[in-house]
N, CA, C and O atoms as CSV, one atom per row, in Angstrom:
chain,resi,resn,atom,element,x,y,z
A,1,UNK,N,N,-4.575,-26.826,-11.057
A,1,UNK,CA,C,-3.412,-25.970,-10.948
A,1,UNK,C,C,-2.607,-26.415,-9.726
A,1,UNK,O,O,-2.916,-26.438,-8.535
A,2,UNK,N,N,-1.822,-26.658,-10.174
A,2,UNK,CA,C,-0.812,-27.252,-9.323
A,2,UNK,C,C,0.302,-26.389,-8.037
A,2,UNK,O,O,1.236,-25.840,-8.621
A,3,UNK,N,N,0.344,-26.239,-6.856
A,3,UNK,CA,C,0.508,-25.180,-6.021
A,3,UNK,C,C,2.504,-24.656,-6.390
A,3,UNK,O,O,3.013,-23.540,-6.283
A,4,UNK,N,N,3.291,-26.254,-6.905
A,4,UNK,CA,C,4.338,-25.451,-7.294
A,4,UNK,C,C,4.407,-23.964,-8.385
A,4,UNK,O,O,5.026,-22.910,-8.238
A,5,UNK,N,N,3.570,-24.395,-9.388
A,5,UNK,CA,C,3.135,-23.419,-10.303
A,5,UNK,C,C,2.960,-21.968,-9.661
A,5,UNK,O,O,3.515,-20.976,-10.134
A,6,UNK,N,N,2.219,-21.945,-8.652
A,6,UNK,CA,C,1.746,-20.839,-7.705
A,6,UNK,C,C,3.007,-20.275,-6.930
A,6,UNK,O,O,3.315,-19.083,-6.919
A,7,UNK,N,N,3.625,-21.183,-6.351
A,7,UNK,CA,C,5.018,-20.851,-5.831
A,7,UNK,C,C,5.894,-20.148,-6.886
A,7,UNK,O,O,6.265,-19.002,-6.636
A,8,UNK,N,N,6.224,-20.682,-7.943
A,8,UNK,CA,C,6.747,-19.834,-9.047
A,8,UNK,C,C,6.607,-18.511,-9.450
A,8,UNK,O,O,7.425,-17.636,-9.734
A,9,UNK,N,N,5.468,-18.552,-9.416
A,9,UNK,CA,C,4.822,-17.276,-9.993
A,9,UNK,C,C,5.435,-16.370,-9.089
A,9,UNK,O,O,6.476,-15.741,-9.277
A,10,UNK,N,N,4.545,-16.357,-7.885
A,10,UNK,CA,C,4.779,-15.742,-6.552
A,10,UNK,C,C,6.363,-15.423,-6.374
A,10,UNK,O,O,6.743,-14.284,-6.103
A,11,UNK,N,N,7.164,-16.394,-6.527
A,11,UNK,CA,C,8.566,-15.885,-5.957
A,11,UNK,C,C,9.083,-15.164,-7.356
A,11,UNK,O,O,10.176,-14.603,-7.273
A,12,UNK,N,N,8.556,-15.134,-8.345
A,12,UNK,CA,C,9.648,-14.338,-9.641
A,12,UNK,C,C,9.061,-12.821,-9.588
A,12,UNK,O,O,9.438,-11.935,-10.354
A,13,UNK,N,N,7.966,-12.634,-8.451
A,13,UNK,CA,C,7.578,-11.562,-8.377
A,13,UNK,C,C,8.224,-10.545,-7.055
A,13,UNK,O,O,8.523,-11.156,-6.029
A,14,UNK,N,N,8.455,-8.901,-7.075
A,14,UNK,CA,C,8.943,-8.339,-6.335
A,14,UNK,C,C,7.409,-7.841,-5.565
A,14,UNK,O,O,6.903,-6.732,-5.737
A,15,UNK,N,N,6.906,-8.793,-4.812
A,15,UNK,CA,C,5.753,-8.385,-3.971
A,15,UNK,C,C,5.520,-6.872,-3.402
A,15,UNK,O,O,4.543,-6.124,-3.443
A,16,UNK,N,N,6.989,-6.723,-2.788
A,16,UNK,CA,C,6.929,-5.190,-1.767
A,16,UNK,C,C,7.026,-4.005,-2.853
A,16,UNK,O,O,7.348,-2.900,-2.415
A,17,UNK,N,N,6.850,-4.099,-3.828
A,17,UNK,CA,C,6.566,-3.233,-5.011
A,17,UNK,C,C,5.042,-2.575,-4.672
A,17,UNK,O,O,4.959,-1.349,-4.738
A,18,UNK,N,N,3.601,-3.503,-4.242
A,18,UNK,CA,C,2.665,-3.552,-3.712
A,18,UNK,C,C,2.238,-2.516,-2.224
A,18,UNK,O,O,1.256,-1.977,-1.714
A,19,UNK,N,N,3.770,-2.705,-1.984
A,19,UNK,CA,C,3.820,-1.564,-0.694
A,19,UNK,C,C,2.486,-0.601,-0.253
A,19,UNK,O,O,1.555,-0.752,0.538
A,20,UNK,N,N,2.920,0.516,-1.235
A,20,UNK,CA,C,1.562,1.811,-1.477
A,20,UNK,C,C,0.542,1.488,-1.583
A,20,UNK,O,O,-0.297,2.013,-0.851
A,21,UNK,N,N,0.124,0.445,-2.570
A,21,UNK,CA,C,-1.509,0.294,-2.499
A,21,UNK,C,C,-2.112,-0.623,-1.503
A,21,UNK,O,O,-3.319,-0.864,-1.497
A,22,UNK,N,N,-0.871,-1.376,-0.258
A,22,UNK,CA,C,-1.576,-1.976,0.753
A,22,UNK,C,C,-1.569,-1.087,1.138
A,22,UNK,O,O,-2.699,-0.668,0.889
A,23,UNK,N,N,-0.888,-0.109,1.817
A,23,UNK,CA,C,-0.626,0.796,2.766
A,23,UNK,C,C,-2.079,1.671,2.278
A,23,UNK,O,O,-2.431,2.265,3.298
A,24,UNK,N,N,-2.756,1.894,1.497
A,24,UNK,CA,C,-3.962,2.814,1.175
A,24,UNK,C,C,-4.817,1.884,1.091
A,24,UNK,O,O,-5.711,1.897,1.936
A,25,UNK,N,N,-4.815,1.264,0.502
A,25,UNK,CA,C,-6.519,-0.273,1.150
A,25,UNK,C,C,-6.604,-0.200,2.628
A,25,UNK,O,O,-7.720,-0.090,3.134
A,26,UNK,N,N,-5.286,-0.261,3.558
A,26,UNK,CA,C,-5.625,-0.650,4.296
A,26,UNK,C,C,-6.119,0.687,5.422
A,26,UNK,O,O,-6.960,0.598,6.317
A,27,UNK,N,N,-5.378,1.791,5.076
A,27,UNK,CA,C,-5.757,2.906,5.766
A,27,UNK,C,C,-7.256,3.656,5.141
A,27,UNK,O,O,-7.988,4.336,5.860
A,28,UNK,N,N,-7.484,3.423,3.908
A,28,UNK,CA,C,-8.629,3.410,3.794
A,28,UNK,C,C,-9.346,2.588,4.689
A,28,UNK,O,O,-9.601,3.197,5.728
A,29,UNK,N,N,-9.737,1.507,4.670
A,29,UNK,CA,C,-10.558,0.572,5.665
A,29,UNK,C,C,-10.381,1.564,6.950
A,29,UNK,O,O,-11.300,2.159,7.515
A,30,UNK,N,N,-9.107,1.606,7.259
A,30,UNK,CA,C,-9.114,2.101,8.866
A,30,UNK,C,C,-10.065,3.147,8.801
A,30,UNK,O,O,-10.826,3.280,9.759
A,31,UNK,N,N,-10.155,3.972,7.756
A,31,UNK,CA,C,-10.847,5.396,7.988
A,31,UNK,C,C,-12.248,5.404,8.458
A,31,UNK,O,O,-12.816,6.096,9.303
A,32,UNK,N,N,-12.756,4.206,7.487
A,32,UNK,CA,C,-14.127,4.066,7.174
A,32,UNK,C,C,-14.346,3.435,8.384
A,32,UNK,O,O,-15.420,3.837,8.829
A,33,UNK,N,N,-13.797,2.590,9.161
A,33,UNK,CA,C,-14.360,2.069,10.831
A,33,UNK,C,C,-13.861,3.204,11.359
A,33,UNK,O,O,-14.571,3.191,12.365
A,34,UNK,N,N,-13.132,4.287,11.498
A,34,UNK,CA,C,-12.862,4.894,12.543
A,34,UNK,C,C,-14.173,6.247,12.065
A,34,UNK,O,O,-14.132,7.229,12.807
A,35,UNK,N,N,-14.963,6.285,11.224
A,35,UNK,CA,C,-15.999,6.894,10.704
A,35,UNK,C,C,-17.368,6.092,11.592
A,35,UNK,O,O,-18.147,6.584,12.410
A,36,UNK,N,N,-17.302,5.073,11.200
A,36,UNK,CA,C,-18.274,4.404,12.045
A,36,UNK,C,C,-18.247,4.134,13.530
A,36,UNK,O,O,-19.313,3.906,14.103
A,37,UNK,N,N,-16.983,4.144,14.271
A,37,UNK,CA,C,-16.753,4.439,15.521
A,37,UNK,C,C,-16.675,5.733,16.116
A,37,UNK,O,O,-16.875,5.835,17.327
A,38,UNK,N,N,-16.490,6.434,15.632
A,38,UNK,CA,C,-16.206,7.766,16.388
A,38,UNK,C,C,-17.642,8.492,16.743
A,38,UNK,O,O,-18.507,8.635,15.879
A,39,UNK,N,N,-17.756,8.797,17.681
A,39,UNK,CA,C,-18.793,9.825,17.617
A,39,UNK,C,C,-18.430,11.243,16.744
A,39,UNK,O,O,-17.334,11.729,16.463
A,40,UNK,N,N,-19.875,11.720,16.422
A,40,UNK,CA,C,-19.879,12.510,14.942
A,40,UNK,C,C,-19.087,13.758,15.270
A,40,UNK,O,O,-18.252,14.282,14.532
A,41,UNK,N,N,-19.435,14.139,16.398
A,41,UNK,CA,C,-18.311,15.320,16.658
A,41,UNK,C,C,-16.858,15.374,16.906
A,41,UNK,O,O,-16.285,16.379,17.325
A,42,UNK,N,N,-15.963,13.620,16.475
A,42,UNK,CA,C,-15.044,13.625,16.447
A,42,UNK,C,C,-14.285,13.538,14.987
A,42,UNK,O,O,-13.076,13.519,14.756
A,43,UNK,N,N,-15.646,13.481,13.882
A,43,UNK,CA,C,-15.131,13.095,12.742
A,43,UNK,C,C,-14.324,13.950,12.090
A,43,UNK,O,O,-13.751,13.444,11.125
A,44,UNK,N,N,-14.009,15.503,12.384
A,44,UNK,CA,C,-13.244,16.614,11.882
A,44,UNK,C,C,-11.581,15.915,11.808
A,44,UNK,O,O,-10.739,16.342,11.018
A,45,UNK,N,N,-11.294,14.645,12.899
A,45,UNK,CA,C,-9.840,14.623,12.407
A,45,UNK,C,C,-10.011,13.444,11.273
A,45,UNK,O,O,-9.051,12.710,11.504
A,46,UNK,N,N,-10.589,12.999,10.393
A,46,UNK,CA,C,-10.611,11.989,9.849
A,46,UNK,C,C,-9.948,12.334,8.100
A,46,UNK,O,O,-9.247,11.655,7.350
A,47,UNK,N,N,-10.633,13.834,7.949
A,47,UNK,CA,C,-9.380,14.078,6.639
A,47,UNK,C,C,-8.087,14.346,6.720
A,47,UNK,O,O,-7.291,14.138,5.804
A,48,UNK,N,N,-7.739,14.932,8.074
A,48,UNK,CA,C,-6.407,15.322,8.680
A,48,UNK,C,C,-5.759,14.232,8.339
A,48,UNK,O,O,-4.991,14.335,7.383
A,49,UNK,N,N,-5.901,12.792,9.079
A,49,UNK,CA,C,-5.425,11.260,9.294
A,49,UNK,C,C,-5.558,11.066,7.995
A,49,UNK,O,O,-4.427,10.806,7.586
A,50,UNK,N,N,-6.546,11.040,6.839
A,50,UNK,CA,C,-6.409,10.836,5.331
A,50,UNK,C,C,-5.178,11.566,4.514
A,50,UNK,O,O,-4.676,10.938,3.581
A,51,UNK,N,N,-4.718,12.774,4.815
A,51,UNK,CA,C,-4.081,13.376,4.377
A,51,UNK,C,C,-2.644,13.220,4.481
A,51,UNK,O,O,-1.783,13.369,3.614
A,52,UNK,N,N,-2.530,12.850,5.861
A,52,UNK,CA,C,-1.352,12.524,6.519
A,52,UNK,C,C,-1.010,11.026,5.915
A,52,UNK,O,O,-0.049,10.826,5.172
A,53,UNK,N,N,-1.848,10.098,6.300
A,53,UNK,CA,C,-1.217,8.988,5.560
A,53,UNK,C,C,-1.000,8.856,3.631
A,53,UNK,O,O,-0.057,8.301,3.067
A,54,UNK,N,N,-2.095,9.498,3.013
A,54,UNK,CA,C,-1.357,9.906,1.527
A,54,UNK,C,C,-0.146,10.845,1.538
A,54,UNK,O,O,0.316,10.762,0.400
A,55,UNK,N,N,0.597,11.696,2.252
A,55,UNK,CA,C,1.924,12.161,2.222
A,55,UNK,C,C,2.648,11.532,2.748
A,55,UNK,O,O,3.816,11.919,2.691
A,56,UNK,N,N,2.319,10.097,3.623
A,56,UNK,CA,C,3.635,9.085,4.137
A,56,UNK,C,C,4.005,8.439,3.085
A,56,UNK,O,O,5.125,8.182,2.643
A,57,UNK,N,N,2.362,8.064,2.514
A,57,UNK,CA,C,2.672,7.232,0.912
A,57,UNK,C,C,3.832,7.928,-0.082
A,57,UNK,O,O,4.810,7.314,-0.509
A,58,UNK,N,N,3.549,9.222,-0.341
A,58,UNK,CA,C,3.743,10.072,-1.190
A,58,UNK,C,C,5.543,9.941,-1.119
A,58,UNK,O,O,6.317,9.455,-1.944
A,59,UNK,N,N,5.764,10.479,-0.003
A,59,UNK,CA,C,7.422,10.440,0.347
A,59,UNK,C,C,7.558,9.245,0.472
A,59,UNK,O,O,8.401,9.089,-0.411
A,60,UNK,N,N,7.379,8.151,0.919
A,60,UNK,CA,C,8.172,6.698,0.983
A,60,UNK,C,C,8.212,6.323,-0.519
A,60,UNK,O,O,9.334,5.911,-0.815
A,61,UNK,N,N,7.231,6.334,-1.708
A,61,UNK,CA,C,7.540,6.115,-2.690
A,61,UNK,C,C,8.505,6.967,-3.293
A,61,UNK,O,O,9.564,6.423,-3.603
A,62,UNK,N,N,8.340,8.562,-3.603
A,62,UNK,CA,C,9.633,9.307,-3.992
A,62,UNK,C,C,10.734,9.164,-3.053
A,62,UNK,O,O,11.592,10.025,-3.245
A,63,UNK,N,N,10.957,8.483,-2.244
A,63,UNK,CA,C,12.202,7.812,-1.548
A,63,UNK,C,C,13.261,7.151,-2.264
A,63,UNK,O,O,14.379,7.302,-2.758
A,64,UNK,N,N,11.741,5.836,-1.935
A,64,UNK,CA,C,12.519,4.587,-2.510
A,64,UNK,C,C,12.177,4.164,-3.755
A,64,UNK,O,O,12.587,3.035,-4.023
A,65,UNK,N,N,11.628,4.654,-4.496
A,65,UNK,CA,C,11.208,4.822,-5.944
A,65,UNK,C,C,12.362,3.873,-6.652
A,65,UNK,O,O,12.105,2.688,-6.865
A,66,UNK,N,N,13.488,4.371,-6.966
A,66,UNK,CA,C,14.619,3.839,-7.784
A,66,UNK,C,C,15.240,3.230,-7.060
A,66,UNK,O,O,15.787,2.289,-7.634
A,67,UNK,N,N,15.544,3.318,-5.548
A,67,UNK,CA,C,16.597,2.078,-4.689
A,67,UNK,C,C,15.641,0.510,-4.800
A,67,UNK,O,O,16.243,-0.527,-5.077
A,68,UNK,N,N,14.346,0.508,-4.588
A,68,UNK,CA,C,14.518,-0.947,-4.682
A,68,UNK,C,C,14.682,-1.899,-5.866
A,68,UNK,O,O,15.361,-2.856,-5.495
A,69,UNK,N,N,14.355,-1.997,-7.033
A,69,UNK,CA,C,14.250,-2.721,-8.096
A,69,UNK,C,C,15.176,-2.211,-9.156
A,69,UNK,O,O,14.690,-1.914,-10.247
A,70,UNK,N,N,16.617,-2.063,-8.923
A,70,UNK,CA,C,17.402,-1.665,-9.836
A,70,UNK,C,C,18.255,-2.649,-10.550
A,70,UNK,O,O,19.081,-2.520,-11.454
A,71,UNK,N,N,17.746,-3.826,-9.781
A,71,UNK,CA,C,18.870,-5.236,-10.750
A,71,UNK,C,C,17.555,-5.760,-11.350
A,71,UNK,O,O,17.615,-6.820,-11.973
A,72,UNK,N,N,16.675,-5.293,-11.262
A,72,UNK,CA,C,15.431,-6.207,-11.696
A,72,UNK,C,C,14.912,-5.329,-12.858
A,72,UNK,O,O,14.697,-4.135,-12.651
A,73,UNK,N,N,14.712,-5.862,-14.034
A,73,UNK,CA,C,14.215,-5.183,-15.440
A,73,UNK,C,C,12.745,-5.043,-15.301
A,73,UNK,O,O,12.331,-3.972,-15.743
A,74,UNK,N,N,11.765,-5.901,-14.764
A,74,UNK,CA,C,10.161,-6.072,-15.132
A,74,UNK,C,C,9.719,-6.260,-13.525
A,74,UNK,O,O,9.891,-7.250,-12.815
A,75,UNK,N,N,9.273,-5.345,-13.286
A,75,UNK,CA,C,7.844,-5.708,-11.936
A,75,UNK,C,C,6.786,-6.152,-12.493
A,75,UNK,O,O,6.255,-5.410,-13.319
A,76,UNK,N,N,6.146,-7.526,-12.203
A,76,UNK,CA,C,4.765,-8.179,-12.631
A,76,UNK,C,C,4.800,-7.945,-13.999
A,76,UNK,O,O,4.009,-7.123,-14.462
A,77,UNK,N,N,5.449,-8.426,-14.605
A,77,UNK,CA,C,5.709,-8.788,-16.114
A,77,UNK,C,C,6.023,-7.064,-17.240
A,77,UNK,O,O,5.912,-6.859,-18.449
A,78,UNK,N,N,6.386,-6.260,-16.193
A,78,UNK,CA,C,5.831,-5.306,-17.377
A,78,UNK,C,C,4.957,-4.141,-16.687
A,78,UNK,O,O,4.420,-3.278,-17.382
């Protein structure tokens, strides 16, 4: 497989569509080390911080939901 091929692919795609589910992989991960770092009697803010970052998700997508991809017919084929 040839890496122009890969380049192709990659650029006919609207990547930052992906936004939300990095933004929750990655704050997931954060949770789970800040679970394993914290001492146990600090773990009470850890659903707070879960909660809070699924309603940043929540509103940045009903935001920008329809402003970004409005000249574009297909995200990732479909």
């Amino acid at each position: 497989m040839s890496t122009e091929l890969l380049q192709a692919v990659a650029a006919s795609n609207e990547w930052w569509a992906l936004g939300p589910e990095i933004i929750l992989a990655c704050a997931a991960l954060g949770l789970l080390v800040m679970e394993m770092i914290l001492p146990r009697k600090d773990h009470y803010a850890i659903p707070y911080l879960a909660m809070m970052v699924l309603a940043l998700v929540l509103v940045t997508v009903g935001t920008y939901f329809y402003t970004g991809w409005q000249e574009e017919d297909l995200l990732f084929g479909g």
